[in-house]
C-alpha positions in Angstrom: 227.5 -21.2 -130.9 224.1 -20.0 -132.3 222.0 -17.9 -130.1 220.0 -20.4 -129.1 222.5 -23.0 -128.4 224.4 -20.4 -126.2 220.6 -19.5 -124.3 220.2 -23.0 -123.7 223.9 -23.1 -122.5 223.0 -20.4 -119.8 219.8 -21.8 -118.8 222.0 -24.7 -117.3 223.8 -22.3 -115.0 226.6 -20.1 -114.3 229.3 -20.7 -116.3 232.4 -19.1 -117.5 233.3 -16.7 -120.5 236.3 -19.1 -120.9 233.8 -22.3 -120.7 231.7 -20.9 -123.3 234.7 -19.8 -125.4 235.8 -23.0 -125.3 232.7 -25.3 -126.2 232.1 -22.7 -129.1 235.5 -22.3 -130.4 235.4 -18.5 -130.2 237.5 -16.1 -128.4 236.6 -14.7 -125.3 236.3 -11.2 -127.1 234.2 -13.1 -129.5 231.8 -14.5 -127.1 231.5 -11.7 -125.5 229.7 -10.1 -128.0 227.5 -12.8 -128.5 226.5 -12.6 -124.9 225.9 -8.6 -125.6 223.9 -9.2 -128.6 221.2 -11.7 -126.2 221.1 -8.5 -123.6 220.6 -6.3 -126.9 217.8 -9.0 -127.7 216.0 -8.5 -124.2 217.8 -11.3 -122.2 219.6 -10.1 -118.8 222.3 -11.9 -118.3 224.5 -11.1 -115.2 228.2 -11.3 -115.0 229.8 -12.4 -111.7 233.5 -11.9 -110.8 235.1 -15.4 -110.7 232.0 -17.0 -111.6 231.0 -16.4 -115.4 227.5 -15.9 -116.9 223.8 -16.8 -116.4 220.7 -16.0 -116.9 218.7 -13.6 -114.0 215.3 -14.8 -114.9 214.5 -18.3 -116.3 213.7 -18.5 -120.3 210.7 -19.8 -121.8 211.4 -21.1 -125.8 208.4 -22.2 -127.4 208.2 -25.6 -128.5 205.9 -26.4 -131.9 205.8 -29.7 -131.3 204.3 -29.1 -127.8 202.1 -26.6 -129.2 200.3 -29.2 -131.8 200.0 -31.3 -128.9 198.0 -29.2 -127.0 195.8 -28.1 -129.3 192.2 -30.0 -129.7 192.2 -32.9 -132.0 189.4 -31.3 -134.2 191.6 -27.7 -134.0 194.7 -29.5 -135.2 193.2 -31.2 -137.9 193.2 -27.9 -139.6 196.5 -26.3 -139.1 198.9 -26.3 -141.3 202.0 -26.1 -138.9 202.5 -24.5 -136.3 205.9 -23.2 -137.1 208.4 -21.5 -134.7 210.8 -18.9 -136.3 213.9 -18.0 -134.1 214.4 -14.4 -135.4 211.9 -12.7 -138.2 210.9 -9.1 -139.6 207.1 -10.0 -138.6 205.1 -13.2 -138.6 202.5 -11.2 -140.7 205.1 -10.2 -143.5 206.3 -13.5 -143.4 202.9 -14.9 -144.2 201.9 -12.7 -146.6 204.5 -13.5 -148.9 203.5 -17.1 -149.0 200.6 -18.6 -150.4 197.5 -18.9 -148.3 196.5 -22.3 -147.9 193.5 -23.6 -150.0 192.1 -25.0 -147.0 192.9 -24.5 -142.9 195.1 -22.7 -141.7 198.9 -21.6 -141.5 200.1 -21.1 -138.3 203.5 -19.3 -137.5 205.0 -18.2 -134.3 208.4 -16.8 -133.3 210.8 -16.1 -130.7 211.9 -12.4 -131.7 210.4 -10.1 -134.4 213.0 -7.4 -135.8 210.2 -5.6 -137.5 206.9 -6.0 -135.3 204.3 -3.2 -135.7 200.5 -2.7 -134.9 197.9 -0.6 -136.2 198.8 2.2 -138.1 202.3 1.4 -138.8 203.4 1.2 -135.6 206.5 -0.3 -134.4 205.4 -3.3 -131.7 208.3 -4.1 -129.2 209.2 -7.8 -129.6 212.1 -8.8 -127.5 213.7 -12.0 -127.8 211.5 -15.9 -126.0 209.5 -12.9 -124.0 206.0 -12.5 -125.3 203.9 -14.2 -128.0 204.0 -13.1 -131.3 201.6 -15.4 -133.7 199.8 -14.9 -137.1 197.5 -17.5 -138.9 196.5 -16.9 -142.4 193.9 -18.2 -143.7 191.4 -17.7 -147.2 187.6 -16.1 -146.8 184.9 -16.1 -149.4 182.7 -13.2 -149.7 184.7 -10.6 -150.9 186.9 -7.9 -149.0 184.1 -6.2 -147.2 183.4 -9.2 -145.4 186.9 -8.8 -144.2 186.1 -5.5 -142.2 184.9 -7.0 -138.6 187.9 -9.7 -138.9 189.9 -7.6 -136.0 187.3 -7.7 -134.2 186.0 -11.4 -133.9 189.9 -12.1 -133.3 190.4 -10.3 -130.4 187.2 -11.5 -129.1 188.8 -15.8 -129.3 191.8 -14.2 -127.7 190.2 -12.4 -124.8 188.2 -15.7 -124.2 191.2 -18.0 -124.4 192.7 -15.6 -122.1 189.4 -16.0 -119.7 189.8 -19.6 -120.1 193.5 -19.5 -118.5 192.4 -17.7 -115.8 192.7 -14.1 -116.9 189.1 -13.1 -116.5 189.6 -9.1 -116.0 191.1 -8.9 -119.8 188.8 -6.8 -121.5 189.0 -5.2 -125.6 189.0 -1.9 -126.7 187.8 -1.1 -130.0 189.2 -1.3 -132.7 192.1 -3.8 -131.7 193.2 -3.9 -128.7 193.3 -6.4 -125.3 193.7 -4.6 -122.5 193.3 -4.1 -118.5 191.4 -1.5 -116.2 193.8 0.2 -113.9 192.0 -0.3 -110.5 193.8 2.8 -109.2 193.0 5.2 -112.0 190.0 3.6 -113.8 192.5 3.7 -117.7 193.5 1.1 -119.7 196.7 -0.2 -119.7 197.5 -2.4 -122.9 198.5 -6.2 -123.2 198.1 -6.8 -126.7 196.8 -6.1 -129.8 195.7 -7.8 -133.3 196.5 -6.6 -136.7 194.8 -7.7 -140.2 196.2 -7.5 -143.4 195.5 -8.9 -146.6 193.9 -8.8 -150.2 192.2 -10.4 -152.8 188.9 -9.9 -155.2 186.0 -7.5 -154.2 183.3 -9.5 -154.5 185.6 -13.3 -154.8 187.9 -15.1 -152.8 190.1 -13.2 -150.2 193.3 -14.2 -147.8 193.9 -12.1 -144.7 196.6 -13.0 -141.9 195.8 -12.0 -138.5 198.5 -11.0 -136.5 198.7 -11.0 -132.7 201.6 -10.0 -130.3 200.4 -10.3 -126.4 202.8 -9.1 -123.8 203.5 -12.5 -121.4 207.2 -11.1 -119.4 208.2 -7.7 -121.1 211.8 -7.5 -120.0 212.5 -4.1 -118.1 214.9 -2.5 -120.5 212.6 -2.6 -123.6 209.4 -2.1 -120.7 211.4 1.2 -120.3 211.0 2.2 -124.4 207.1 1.7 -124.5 205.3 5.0 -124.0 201.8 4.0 -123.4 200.3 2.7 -120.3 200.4 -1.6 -121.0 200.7 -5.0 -118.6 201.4 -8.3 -119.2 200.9 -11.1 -118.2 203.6 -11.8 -115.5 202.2 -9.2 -113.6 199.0 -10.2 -113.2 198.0 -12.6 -110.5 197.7 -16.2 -111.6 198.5 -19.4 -109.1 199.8 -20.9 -111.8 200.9 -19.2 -115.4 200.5 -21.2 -118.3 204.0 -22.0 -120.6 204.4 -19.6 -123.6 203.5 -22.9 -125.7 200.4 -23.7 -123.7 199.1 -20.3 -124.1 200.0 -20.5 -127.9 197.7 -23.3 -127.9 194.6 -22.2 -126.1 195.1 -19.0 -128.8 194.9 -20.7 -131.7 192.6 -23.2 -130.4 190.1 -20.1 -129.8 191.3 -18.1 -132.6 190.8 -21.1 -135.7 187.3 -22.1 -134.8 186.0 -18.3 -134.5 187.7 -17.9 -138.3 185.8 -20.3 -139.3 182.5 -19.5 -137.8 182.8 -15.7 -139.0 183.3 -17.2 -142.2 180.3 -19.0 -142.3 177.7 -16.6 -140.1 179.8 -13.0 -140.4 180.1 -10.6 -137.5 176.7 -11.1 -136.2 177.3 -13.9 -133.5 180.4 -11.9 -132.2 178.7 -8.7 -131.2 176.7 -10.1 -127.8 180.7 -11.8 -127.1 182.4 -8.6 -127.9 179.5 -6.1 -126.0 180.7 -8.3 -122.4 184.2 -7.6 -122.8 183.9 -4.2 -124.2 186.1 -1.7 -121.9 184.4 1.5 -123.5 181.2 0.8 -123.4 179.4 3.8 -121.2 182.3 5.7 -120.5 183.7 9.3 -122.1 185.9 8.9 -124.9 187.8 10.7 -127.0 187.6 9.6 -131.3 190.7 11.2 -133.3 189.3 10.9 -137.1 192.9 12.5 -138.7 192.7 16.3 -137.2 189.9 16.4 -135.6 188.7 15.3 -132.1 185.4 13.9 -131.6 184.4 13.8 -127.6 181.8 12.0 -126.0 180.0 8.8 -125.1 180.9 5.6 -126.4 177.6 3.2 -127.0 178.8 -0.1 -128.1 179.7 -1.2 -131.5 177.0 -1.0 -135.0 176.5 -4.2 -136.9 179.3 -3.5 -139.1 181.3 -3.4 -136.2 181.7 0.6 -136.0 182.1 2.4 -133.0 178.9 4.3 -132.0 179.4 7.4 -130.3 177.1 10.1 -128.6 178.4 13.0 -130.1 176.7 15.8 -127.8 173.4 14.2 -128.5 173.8 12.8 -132.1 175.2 9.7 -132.6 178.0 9.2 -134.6 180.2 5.9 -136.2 183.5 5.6 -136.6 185.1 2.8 -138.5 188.7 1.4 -137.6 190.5 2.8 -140.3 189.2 6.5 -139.8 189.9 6.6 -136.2 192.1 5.9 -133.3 190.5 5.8 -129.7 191.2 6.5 -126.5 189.9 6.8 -123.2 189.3 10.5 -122.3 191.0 11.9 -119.0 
């Protein structure tokens, strides 16, 4: 019984270790561990005395042919896929070792990422049919400096496909992150984040895959590993919370056409779009650029997409590979 077979199993109802033994042709020793590896994954599964198995909180797989579905006709008409992977190192790896399609784009999803990271190298939880991780890859023209504001016009189509489901206090924080003001203390607590990799010629044809995991029902056990402030999207108020699969539609449906337009145009039309959902903007912040701390007053971002600082009275920039940001106490 595969992991998803026996998920699916559970999602039915209780049932019994000797039920599920049975129907899989396992031991009960044997079964049992595959009902530990699912809680290992991130899925709580409770055991009652006489009773058997089954799930404590309902399980949302998604479905890719649901997702093409709900995606505009015009939006579709350019994707290669989508594509659902059950268990993967990274949806970004896995796209950077294919080829990047000559036209459109490649879209991949997946259910669990063993090796998820963000900026920086780091590690990015990704616990099993809990959040959304999703890369598209896609070719640019230009060269690779055109590449730099990429990050940026992505997280600005996923904070407005977020507004669009009814998630209108999601704001961005430079370089790459979608995050939440804390009413209480006025910080930001993370949701998600976008990561862009990629190569090609300086001044010729590049390919870049943008990566974005966005926390949707971060299961308490792995909630308990992260050691940053960060949300999702269970916890926010919503009358009513859009599938995993609907929300990996209204992402890419944002996501493809903004590619395409900051192919065309650049960063230019982005920066009004990113200035009203900029979380920074105004308030004291500290810049770490390797060693050193830079403190003072964040002003917005440059046209190259830069950071811009007041530095005790001289502005500064700060690109997203020289810094990491955060706001100060």
């Amino acid at each position: 019984m595969a992991e998803k077979t026996l998920l699916l199993r559970l999602a039915r109802g209780t049932v019994s270790g000797d039920v599920l033994a049975r129907e899989a042709g396992l031991t009960r020793a044997a079964m049992w561990k595959r009902i530990e590896a699912l809680r290992a994954a991130g899925i709580a599964i409770g055991a009652r005395p006489g009773r058997g198995y089954s799930l404590e909180a309902s399980v949302d797989l998604l479905d890719a042919d649901q997702v093409g579905t709900l995606l505009p006709e015009d939006v579709r008409a350019e994707v290669q896929g989508p594509e659902v992977a059950w268990t993967i190192d990274s949806t970004n790896s896995e796209l950077l070792r294919r080829r990047v399609p000559v036209a459109g784009v490649t879209v991949l999803l997946a259910e669990r990422q063993l090796g998820g990271r963000g900026r920086l190298g780091r590690d990015w939880a990704s616990p099993l049919a809990a959040n959304l991780y999703l890369s598209l890859a896609r070719a640019f023209d230009g060269g690779l400096a055109r590449l730099g504001g990429l990050g940026l016009v992505a997280g600005v189509a996923a904070a407005e496909a977020l507004h669009g489901l009814g998630y209108g206090a999601v704001r961005l924080k430079w370089p790459n992150d979608l995050v939440l003001i804390d009413r209480a203390t006025g910080g930001l607590r993370k949701l998600g984040g976008l990561l862009v990799e990629g190569g090609g010629e300086h001044a010729g044809p590049v390919r870049a895959v943008v990566g974005l995991g966005l926390n949707v029902r971060m299961p308490a056990a792995v909630a308990a590993t992260i050691d940053q402030p960060w949300c999702d999207l269970a916890g926010l108020p919503h009358p009513a919370p859009p599938t995993r699969s609907a929300l990996a539609a209204a992402m890419i449906a944002s996501l493809v056409p903004a590619l395409s337009r900051f192919d065309r145009e650049g960063l230019a039309p982005f920066l009004p779009r990113h200035a009203a959902l900029d979380a920074l903007a105004g308030r004291d912040v500290e810049v770490r650029a390797g060693s050193v701390v830079h403190r003072g007053r964040a002003l917005g971002l440059a046209a190259d997409g830069a950071l811009r600082v007041d530095v005790d009275g001289v502005e500064r920039h700060f690109h997203a590979g020289e810094a990491s940001l955060r706001a100060a106490a």
